[in-house]
TINU-648018 format. One record per residue (C-alpha): residue in three letters; x, y, z. Coordinates in steps of 0.001 Angstrom, whole numbers, plus 524288, in hexadecimal, padded with zeros to 5 digits. Layout:
<recs>
AlaXYZ...
</recs>
This chain:
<recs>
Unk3D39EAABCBCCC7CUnk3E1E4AACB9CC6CAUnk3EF2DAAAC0CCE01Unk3F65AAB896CCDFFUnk400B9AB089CCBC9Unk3FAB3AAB3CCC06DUnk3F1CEAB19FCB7E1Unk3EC0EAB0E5CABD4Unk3F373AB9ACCA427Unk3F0F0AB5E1C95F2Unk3E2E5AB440C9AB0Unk3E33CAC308CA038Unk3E94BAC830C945FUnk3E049AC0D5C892AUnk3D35CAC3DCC90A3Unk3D538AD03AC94E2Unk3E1A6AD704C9141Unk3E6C3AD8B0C9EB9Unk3F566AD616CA0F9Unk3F7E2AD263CAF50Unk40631AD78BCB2B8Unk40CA6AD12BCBE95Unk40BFBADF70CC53CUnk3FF4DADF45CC2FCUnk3FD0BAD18ECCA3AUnk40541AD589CD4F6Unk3FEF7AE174CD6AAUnk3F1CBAD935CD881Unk3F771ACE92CE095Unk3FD25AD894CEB41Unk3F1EAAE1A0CEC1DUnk3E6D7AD59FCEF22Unk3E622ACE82CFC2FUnk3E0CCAC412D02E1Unk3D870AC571D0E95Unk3D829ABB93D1782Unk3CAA9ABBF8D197CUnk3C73EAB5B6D0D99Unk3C6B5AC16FD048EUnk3CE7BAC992CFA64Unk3D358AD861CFAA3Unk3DECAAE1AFCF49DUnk3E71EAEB48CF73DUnk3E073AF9A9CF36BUnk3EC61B0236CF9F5Unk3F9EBB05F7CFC81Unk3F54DB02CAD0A88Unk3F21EAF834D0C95Unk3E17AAF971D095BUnk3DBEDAEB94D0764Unk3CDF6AEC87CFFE6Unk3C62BAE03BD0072Unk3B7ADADCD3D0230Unk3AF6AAE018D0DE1Unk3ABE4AD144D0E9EUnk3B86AACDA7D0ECFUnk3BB85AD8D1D1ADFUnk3AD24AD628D1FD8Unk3B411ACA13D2A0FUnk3BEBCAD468D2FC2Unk3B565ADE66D2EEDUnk3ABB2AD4C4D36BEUnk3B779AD2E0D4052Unk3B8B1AE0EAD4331Unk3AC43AE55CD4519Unk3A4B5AE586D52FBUnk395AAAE7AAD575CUnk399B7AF524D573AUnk3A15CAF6F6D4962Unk39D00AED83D3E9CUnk3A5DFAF125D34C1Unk3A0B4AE5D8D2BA6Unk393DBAEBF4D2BD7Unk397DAAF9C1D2CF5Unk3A31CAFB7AD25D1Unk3B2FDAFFA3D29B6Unk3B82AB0C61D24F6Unk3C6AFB0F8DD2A7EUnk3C94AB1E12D23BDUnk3D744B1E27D2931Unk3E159B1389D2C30Unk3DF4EB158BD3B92Unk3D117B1170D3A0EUnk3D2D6B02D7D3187Unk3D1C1AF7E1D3BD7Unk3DB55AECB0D3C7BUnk3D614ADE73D3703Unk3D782AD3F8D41C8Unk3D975AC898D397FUnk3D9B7ACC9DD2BF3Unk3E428AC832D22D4Unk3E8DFACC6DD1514Unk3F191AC7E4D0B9BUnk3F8E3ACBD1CFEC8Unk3FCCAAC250CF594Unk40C53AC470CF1D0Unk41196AB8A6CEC63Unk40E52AAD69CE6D2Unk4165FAA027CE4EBUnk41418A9380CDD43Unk41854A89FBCE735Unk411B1A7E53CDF23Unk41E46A760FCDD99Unk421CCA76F9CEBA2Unk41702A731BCF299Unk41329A683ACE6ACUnk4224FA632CCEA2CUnk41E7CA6263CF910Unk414CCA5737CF49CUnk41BFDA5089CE98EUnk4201CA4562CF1FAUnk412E1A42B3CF9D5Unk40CDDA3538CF7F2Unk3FEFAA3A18CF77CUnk3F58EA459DCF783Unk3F45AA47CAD050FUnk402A0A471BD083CUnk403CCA5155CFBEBUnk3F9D3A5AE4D015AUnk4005CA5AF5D0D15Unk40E44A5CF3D0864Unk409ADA67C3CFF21Unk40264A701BD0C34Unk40ED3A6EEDD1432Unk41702A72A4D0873Unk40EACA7E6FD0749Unk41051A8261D15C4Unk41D30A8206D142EUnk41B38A89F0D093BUnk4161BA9528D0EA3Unk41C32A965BD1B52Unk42911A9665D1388Unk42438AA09BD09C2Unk41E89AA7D4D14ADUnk42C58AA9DCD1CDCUnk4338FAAC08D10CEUnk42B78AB75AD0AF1Unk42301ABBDCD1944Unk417D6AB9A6D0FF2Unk40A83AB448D11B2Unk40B9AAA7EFD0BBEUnk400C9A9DF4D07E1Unk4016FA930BCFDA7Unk3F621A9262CF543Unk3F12EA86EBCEFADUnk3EC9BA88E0CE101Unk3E543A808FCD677Unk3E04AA777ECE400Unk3EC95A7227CE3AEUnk3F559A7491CD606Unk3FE89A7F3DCDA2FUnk403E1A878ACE655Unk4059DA9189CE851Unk40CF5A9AFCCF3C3Unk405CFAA8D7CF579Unk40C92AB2DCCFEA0Unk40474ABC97D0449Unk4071EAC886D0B0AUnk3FEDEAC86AD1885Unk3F692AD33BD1F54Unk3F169AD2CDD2D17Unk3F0A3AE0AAD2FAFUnk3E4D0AE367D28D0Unk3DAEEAEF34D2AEDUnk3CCC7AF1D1D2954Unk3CB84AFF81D2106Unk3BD68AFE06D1BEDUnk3B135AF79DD1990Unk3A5EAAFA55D1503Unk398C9AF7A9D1C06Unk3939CAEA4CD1A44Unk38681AEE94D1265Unk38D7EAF309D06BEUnk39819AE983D071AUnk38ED5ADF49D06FFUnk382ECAE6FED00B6Unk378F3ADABACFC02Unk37F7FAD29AD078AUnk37D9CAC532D0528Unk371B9AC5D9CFA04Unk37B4DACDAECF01DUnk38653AC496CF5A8Unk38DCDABFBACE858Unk383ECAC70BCDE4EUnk384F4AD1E4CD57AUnk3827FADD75CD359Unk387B8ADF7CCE1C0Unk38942AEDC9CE89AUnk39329AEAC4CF308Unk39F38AF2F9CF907Unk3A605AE56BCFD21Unk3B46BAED03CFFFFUnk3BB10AED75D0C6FUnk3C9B3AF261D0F54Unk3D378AEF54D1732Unk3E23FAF4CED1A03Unk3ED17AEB08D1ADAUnk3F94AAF113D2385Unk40537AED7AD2670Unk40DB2AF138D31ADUnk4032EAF78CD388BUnk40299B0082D2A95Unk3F98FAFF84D1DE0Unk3FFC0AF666D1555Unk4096AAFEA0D0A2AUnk40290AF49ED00EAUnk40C14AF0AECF47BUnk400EBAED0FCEC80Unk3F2F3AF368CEC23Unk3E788AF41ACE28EUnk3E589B0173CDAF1Unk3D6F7B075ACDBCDUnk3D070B08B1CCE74Unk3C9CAB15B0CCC31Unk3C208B10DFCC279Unk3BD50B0240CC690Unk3B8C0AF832CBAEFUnk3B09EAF961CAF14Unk3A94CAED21CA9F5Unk3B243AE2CECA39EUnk3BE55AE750CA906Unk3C802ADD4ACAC4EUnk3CA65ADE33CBBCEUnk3CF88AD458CC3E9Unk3CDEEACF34CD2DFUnk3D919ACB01CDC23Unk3D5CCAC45BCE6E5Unk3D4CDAB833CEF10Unk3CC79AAE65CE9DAUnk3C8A7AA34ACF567Unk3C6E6A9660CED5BUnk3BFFAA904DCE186Unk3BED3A83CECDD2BUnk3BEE0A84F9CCEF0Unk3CA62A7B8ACCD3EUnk3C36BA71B9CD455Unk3C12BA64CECCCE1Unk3B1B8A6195CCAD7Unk3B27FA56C1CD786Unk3B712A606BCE0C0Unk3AC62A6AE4CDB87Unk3A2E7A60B5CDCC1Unk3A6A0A5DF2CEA5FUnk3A4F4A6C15CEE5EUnk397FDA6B00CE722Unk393ADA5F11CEF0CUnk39AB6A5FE7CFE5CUnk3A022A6D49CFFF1Unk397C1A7755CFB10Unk38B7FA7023D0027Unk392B1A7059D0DC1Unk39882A7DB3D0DFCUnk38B79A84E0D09F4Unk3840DA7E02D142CUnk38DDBA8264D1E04Unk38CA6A908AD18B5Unk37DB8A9056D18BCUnk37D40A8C3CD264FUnk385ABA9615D2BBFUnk380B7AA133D23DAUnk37262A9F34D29F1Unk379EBA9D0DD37CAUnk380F5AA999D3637Unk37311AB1E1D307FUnk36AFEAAB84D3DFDUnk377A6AAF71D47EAUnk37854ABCBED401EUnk36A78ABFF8D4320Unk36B44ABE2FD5107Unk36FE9ACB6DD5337Unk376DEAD6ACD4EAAUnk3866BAD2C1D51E0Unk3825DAC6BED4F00Unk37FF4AC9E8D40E4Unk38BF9AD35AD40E3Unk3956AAC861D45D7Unk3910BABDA0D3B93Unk38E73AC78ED3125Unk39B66AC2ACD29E8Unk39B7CAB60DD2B4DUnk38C9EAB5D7D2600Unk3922BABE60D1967Unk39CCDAB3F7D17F7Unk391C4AA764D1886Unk38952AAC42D102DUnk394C5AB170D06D2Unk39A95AA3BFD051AUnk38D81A9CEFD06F0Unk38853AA483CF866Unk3962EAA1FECF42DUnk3957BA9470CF6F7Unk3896EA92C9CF1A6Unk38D14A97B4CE236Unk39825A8F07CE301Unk38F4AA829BCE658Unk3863EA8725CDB33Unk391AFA87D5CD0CEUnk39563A78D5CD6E6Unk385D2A7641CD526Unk38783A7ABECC618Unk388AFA70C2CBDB1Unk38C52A7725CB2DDUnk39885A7C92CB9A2Unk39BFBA6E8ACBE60Unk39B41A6B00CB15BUnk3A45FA74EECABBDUnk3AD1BA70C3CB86DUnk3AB21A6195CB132Unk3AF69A672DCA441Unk3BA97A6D83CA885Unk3BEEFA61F5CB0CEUnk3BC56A58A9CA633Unk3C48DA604BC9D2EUnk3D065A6194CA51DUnk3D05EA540BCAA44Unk3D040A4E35C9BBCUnk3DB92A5596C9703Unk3E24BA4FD5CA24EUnk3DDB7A42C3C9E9AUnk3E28DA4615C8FC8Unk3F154A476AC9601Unk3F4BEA3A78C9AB4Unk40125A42BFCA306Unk3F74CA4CDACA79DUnk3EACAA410FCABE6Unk3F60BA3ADECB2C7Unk3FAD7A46D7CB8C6Unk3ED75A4B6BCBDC9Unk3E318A4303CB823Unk3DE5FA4030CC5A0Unk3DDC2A4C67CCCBBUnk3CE47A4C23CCAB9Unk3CBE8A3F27CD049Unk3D3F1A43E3CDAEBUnk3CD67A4F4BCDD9AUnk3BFA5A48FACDC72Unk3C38EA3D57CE873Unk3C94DA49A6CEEA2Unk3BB5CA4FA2CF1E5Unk3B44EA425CCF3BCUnk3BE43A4187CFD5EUnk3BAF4A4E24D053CUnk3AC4AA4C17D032FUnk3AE68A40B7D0CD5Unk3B133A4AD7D18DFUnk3AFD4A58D8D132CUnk3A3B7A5AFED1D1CUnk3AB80A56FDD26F0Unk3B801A5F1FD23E5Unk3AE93A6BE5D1F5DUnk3A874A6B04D2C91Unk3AA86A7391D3851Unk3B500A7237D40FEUnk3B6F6A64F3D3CDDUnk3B9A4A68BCD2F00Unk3C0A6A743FD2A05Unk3B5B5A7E64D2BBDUnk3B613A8487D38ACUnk3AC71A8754D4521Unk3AD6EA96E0D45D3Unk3BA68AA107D473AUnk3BF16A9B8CD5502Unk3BE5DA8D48D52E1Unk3C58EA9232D46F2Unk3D0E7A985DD52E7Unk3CF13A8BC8D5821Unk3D127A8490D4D92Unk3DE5CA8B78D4A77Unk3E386A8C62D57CAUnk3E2CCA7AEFD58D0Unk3E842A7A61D4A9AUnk3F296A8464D4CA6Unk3F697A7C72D58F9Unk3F855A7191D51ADUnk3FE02A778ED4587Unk407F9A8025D4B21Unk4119AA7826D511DUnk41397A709FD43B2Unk41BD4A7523D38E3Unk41480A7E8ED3170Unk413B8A7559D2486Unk40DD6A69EAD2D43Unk4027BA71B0D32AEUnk3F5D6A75BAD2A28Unk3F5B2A7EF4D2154Unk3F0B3A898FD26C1Unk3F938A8848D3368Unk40665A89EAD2CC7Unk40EEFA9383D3134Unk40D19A9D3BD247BUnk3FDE2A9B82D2739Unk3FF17A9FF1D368EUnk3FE33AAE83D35D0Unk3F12FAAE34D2E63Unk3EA5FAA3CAD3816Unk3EF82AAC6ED4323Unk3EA72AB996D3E37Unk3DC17AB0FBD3F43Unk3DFC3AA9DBD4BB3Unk3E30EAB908D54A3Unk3D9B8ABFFDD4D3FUnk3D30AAC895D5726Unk3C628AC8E5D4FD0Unk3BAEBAC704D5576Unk3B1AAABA69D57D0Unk3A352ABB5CD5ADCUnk39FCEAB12FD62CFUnk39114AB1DDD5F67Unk3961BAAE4AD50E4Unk3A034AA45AD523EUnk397A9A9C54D5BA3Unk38D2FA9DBBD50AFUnk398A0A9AAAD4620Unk39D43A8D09D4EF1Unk38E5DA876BD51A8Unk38B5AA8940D4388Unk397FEA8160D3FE4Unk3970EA7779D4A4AUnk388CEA73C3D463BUnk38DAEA73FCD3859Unk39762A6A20D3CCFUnk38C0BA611ED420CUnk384A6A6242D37A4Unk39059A5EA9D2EC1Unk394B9A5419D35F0Unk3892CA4FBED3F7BUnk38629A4F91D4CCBUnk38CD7A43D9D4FF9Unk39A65A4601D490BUnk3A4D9A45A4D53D0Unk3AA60A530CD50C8Unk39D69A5825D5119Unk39AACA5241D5DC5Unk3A8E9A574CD6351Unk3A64BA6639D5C72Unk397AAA674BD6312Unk39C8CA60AAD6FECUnk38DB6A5F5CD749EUnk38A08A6AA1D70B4Unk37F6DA71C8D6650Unk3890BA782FD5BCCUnk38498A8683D60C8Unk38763A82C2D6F04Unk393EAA7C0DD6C59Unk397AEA8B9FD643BUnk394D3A918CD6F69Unk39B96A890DD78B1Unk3A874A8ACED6F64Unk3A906A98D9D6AD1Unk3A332A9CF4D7858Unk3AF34A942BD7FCEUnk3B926A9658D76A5Unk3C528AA1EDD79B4Unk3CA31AA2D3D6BE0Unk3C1A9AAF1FD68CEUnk3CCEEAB3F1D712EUnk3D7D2AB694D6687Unk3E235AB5C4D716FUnk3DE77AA758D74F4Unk3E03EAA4C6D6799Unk3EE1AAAA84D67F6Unk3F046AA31FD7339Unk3ED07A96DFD6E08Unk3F47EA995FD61D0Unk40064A9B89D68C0Unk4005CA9269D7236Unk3FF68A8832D677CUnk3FAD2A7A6CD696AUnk3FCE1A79D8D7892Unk3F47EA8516D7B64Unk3E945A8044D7030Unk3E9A4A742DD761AUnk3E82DA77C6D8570Unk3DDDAA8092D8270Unk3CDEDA7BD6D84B6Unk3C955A85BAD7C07Unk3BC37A7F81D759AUnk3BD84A8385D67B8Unk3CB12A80F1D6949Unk3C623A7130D6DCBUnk3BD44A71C0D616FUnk3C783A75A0D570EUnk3D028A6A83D5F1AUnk3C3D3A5F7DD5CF4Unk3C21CA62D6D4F18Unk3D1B8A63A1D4C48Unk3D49CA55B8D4873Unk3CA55A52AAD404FUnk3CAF8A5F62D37A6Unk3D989A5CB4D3913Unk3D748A50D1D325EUnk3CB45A53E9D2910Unk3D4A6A5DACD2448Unk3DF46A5312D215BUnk3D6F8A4BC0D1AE2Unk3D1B0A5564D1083Unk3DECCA5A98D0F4AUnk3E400A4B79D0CCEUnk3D8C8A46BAD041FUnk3D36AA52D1CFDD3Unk3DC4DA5CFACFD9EUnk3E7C9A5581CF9D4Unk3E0EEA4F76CED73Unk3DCB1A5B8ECE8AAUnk3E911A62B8CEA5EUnk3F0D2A5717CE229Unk3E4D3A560ACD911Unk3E11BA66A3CD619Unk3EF5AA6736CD2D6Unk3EE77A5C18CC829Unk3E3D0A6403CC280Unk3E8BEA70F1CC365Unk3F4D1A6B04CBCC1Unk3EAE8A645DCB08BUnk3E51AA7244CAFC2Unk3F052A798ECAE23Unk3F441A6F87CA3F5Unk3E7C8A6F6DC9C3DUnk3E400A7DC8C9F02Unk3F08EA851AC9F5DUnk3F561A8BA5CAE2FUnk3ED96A9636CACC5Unk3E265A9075CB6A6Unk3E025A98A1CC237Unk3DE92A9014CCEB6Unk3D412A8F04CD791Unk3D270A99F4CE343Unk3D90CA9979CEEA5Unk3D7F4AA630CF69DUnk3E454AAB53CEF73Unk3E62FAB6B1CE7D0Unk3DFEEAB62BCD903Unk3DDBAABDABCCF65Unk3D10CABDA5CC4FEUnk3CE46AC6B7CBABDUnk3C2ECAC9FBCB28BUnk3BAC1AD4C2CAF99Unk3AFB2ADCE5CB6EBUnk3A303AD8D1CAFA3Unk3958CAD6B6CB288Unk38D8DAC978CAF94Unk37E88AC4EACAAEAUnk375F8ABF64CB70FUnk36768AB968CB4DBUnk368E8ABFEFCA3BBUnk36B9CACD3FCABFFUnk37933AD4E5CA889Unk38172AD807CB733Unk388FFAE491CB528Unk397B5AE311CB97FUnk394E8AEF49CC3C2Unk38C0BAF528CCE8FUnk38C54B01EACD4C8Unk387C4B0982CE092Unk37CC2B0C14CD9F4Unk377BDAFF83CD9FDUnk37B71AFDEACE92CUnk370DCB0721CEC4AUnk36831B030DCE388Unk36848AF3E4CE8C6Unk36899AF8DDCF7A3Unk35B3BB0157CF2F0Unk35727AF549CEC35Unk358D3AEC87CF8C4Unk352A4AF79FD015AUnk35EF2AFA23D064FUnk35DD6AED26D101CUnk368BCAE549D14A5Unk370C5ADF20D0CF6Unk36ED9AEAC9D038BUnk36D13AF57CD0D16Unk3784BAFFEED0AA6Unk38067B03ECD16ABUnk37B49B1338D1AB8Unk3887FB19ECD15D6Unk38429B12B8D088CUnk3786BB19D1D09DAUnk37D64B2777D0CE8Unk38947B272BD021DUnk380CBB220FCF73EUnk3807EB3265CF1B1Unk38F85B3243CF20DUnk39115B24BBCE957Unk3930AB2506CDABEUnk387E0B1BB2CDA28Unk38CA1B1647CCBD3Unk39A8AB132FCD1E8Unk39CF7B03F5CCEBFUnk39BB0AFB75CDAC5Unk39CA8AED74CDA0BUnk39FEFAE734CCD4CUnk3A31BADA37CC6DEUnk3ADE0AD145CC001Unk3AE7FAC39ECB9CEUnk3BBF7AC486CC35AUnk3BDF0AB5E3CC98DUnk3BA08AB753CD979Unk3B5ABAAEBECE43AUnk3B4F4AB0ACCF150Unk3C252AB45CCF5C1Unk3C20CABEE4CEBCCUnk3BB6AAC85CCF487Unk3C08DAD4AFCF66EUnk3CA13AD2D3CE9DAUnk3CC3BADDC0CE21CUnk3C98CAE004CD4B4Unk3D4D0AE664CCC23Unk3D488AEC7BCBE1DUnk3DF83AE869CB4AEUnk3E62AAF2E2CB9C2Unk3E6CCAEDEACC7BFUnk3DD4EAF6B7CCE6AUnk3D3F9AF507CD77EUnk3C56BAF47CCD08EUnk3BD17AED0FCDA18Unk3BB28AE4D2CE5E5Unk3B6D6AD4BFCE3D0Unk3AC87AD2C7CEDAFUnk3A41BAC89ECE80BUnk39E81AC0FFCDCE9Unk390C7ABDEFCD854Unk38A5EAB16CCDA73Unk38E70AAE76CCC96Unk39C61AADFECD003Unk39A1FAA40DCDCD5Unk39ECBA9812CD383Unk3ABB4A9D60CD06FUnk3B0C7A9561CDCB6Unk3B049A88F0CD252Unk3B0BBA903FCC698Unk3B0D0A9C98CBFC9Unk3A458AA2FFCB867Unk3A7A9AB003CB082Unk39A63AB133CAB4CUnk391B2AB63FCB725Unk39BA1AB4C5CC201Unk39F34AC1FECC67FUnk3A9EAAC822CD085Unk3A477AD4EBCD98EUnk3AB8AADD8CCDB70Unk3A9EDAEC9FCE3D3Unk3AE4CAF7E9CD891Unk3B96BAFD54CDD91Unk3B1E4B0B12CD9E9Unk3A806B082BCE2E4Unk3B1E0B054CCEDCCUnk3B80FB12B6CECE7Unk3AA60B18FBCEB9CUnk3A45BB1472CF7CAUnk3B189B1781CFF3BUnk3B14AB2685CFC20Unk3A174B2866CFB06Unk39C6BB1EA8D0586Unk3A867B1BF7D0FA3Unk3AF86B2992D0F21Unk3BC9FB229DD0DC8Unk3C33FB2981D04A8Unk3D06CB25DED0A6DUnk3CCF9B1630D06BFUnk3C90FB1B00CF7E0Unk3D4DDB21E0CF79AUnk3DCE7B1825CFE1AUnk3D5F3B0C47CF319Unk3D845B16CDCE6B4Unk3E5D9B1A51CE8E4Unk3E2AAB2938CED1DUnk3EADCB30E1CF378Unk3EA9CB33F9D013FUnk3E332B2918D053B
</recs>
């Protein structure tokens, strides 16, 4: 997951030939964007056409759809520009410059007399930062914090809010094998989804976009994916993986078991009540499998054991430097009280509404609308992060959005969190006791969703605008809620930031420092939702003595749907049915890489060496779950859609030959 800023060239040119020009970088970097719902995408026209995953559109497409269109289930197919419906809170962004800002914000800190007083030097340094960077170029600009702590760097971004829905294929072959298929291969899924990005009420005159390839991959060719990777903790020192092992992942899957049965019971109440919570039960059980390869890979020994090795090795060339033990010889130690540290009120600060995790999307407006009236009327660098003037336009775009919220569902999302809270805490902890009020958690839901006005986006606006005055005179109950649980998160978040985050920022960047003395500068850092790119080659792998081949084909769709008795999750949406004459039933599919993903990565493309477009990343198989921690190249496998099979199913299932055109460059699109 390599810096574009800093690849592996030698490495890239031993292995396998390839010479990366900076053209050809740039050309990369300003055709791939960030979505801000958590996913990946690129640029595939001259105007403005966004292609991503239908997983990663399936929450906007969710948002737009009513009892009467279901778009997720159905499918979107705009065949002119009039007909592509506007996003209500979508945002996208293009990465256009990037800045080592390491020695500024390291200088902010020089002269602090411990950790904490460091840490918070450093954020308001960063702040600054941005908001400066951001007036001077009318970018986009975040800083992004690399190697947990060892460098800095500022990333300007340009920003989309004007973003339309052109299509989407129906749910059923999106998602064909639904959960059971979920992160397995061989897979048979059309997991695409596009969007247009405009500008000035017109389709964006995009500088940068990806060229189609007519031809696609063969086996072993060298492709490579860039997209947005979310995090990994592969840097991580053996304590802090063993505290995941032992207090967060124990923790966070029980939390994601719980609400994935809550959401299957509510969903099988009725009809819109399945429709409504059919997302948000894709996304549980999604992250719950995820989740649950990543606590295996902490469960395997022999991994932790290769984690020990490396470890070992690095900390006793240290030791062998009596400059370099000095220097950092005690950034492990460090680390290690670090999570003993946190283990003393992590349940508390991972719990909801007390903690950082939140109680459903309007205690999440409520949430914003106290902070924000206490945030505002500082100077940008003295409030929290994520309230600083450069971050503003982003948290609005969430605050107004017009989309809606089912009531049925977000009283079901805040008594599922507030028992979750009692059961976390006990019945007898004085937030609890505030938070339930007297009350049975599902009760005490519907007593706050059912009272509560900020469903109503103008109240929100209202609110926001009247500032602290307003906030304060008004008696809305959620609004009282966020209020009672405001200090104490307020202050659980001081604390980690003091005692944990502080250490490991001062102690990661010892250790980054040691590795890039003992193992050269070519180390690529740990993931952090910015852009990356990883390279390797499209090739299958050996499962249970079995060979995998690298590709599927539509073939093999209908002969898995027969297989299944064409039943849901494998039942094939009628058009599916109808078209299946028309297909080239050989054309290639979905295929797979040794390329570098994790979540994040969805809806990355997949480029040949000669920059063009050759697939879509949509998944991996459950061999690849471990590569939050640490990368396998043997079985571990990146899936991606063939970007023949995309084009296919447009002209021979859809009838959109103006999108095929449009994606291959013909004219008169």
């Amino acid at each position: 997951m390599w810096l574009l800023n800093k690849l592996p060239r030698k490495l890239l040119k031993e292995t396998y030939g390839f010479a990366a020009s900076s053209e050809w970088v740039e050309h990369i970097q300003k055709s791939a964007v960030r979505i801000s719902s958590g996913g990946s995408g690129s640029l595939v026209s001259a105007k403005g056409l966004v292609m991503t995953n239908h997983h990663v559109g399936s929450d906007m497409l969710d948002k737009l759809s009513t009892a009467e269109h279901n778009y997720l289930e159905h499918g979107f197919f705009a065949r002119t520009l009039a007909e592509e419906i506007a996003c209500p809170d979508i945002e996208m962004d293009i990465l256009w410059s990037i800045e080592d800002v390491s020695a500024r914000v390291n200088g902010a800190a020089s002269a602090a007399k411990s950790s904490a007083e460091a840490n918070d030097a450093r954020r308001r340094e960063m702040t600054k930062i941005e908001q400066e960077a951001g007036e001077r170029t009318g970018l986009k600009c975040e800083m992004v914090t690399l190697y947990q702590g060892g460098a800095y760097h500022l990333y300007g971004y340009k920003r989309y809010t004007d973003v339309r829905l052109v299509m989407a294929p129906e749910k059923g072959i999106a998602f064909f094998g639904g959960d059971p298929d979920n992160f397995e291969f061989p897979r048979y899924d059309l997991d695409m989804c596009f969007f247009r990005i405009y500008a000035d009420g017109k389709p964006l005159a995009a500088e940068h976009h990806l060229d189609w390839s007519a031809d696609g991959t063969k086996a072993n060719e060298l492709v490579f994916v860039a997209g947005h990777p979310g995090r990994t903790e592969r840097l991580f020192t053996v304590a802090h993986l063993e505290f995941l092992r032992d207090v967060v992942y124990p923790l966070s899957l029980r939390g994601l078991w719980r609400r994935e049965v809550q959401l299957h019971t509510f969903s099988g109440r009725s009809e819109e009540n399945r429709r409504i919570a059919e997302n948000d039960l894709f996304g549980y059980q999604n992250s719950r499998k995820a989740r649950t390869g990543i606590y295996q890979g902490l469960q395997d020994q022999r991994l932790m054991d290769g984690k020990r090795a490396a470890e070992k090795k690095l900390r006793d060339a240290v030791a062998a430097n009596p400059e370099w033990q000095k220097q950092w010889g005690d950034a492990w130690q460090k680390i290690e009280a670090a999570e003993q540290a946190y283990a003393t009120f992590y349940t508390r600060y991972a719990s909801p509404g007390v903690g950082r995790v939140g109680l459903g999307t309007l205690f999440g407006v409520a949430r914003n609308l106290v902070r924000c009236a206490e945030e505002k009327p500082k100077e940008s660098s003295a409030r929290l992060r994520e309230y600083g003037d450069s971050r503003l336009p982003s948290l609005e775009l969430g605050l107004f959005s017009p989309a809606p919220v089912h009531t049925a569902l977000e009283i079901d999302s805040m008594a599922s969190a507030l028992q979750l809270l009692g059961e976390l805490l006990g019945g007898n902890d004085p937030s609890v006791v505030k938070a339930l009020d007297g009350l049975p958690p599902r009760l005490r839901a519907e007593q706050l969703v059912l009272g509560t006005k900020l469903a109503d986006v103008a109240e929100r606006r209202r609110l926001y605008e009247g500032g602290k005055a307003a906030v304060d005179a008004c008696k809305d109950p959620l609004l009282a809620l966020a209020r009672l649980f405001d200090a104490e998160n307020r202050a659980l978040r001081k604390r980690y930031e003091d005692q944990v985050e502080a250490v490991e920022r001062e102690a990661y960047a010892k250790i980054a420092a040691a590795q890039f003395a003992v193992l050269g500068d070519e180390i690529y850092p740990d993931a952090t939702f910015t852009l990356r790119l990883a390279f390797g080659t499209v090739k299958g792998y050996s499962e249970n003595g079995e060979a995998v081949a690298p590709y599927t084909d539509f073939a093999g769709l209908y002969a898995k749907s027969a297989e299944r008795k064409n039943r849901e999750p494998w039942e094939l949406p009628e058009r599916w049915v109808e078209k299946k004459a028309a297909l080239a039933l050989d054309t290639e599919y979905d295929f797979v890489s040794d390329c570098d993903i994790i979540g994040g990565n969805s809806g990355s493309p997949v480029v040949n060496a000669k920059g063009e477009l050759v697939g879509l990343i949509f998944d991996g198989n459950i061999q690849s779950l471990v590569l939050d921690i640490a990368y396998e190249g043997e079985q571990a496998r990146a899936v991606s859609v063939d970007s023949r099979a995309i084009v296919e199913s447009l002209r021979k299932v859809y009838d959109m030959p103006g999108l095929a055109d449009e994606i291959t460059g013909k004219t008169g699109s």
